[in-house]
C-alpha positions in Angstrom: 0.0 0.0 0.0 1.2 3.3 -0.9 1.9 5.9 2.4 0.9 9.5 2.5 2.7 11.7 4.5 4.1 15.3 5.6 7.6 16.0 4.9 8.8 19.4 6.3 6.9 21.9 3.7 5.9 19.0 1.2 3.0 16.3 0.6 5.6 12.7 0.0 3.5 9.7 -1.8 5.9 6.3 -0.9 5.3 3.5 -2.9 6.4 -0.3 -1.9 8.0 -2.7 -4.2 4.8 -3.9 -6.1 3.0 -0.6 -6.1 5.9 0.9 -7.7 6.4 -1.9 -10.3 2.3 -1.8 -11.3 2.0 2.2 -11.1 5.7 2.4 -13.0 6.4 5.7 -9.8 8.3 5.1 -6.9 8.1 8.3 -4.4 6.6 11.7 -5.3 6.7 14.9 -3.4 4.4 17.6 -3.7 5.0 21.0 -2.3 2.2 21.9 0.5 1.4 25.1 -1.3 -0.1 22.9 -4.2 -2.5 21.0 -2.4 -5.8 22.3 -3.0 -8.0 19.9 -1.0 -7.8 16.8 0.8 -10.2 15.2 1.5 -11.6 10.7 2.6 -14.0 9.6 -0.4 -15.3 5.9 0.5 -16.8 5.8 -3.4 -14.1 7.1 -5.3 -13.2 3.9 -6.6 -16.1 3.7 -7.8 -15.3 6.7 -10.7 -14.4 6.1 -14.5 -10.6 6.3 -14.8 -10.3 6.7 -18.1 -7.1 6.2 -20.4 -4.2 4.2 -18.6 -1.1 5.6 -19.3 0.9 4.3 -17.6 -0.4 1.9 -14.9 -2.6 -1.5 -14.2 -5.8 -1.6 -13.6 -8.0 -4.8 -12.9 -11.5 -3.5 -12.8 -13.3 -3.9 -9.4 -9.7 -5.0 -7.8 -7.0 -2.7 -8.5 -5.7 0.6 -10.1 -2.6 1.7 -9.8 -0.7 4.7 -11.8 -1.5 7.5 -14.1 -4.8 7.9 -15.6 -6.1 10.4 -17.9 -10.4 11.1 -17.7 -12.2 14.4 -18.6 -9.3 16.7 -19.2 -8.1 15.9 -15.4 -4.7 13.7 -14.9 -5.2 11.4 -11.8 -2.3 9.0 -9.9 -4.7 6.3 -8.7 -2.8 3.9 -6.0 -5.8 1.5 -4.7 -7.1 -2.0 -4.2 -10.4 -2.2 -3.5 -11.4 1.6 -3.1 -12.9 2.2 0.3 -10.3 3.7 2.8 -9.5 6.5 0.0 -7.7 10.0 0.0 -8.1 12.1 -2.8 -5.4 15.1 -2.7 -6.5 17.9 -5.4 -3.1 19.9 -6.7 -2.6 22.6 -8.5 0.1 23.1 -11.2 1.5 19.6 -10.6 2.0 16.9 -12.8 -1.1 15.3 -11.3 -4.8 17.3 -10.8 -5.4 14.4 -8.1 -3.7 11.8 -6.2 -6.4 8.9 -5.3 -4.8 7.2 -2.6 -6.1 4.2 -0.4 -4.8 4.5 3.2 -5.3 2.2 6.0 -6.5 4.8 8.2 -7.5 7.8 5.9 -9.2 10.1 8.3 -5.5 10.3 10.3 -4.0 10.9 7.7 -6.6 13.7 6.0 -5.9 15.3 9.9 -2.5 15.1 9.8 -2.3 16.8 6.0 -4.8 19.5 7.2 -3.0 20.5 10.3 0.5 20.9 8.1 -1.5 23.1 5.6 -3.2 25.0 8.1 0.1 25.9 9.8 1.6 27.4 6.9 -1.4 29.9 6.4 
């Protein structure tokens, strides 16, 4: 499972071994002062995805990587889609990171309280 976390002044996505191989990323930062929103979304694995590119996806299993729908550019790291972060940017690579977490609330707090402390 891919890790969300604070870094100093910057939003770091970890990837382990086989989320790395299937999304073709390993670790991404994100300066704070891009993140939009953050935000839990139990159905977001539930949305279109759109064009793979590049990345696996297995439908109703897994989607991992970058993933192009509507004009928006998405990194999708999840299984089965419940325990879900979505992280809007602005002028990053990525519109959206959708990320499942084990506990996504914590870590929506902990994102919050880092942007909150910069304003």
């Amino acid at each position: 499972m891919a890790q969300l976390d604070v870094d100093g002044d910057y939003l770091v996505v970890r990837l382990g071994i086989i989320d790395a191989m299937l999304s073709m990323r390993s670790t991404m930062r994100f300066p704070l002062t891009s993140v939009k929103n953050v935000y839990v979304d139990p159905v977001a694995g539930e949305e279109p995805k759109g064009f793979r590119a590049p990345g696996t996806a297995i439908p109703g299993t897994l989607t991992k990587g970058t993933f192009h729908f509507d004009g928006v550019k998405t990194f999708w790291n999840i299984w089965r889609g419940t325990l879900v972060v979505v992280v809007e940017l602005n002028n990053e690579k990525f519109d959206r990171l959708v990320i499942e977490q084990s506990d996504p609330e914590a870590i929506v707090d902990k994102i919050t309280q880092a942007l909150e402390a910069r304003s």
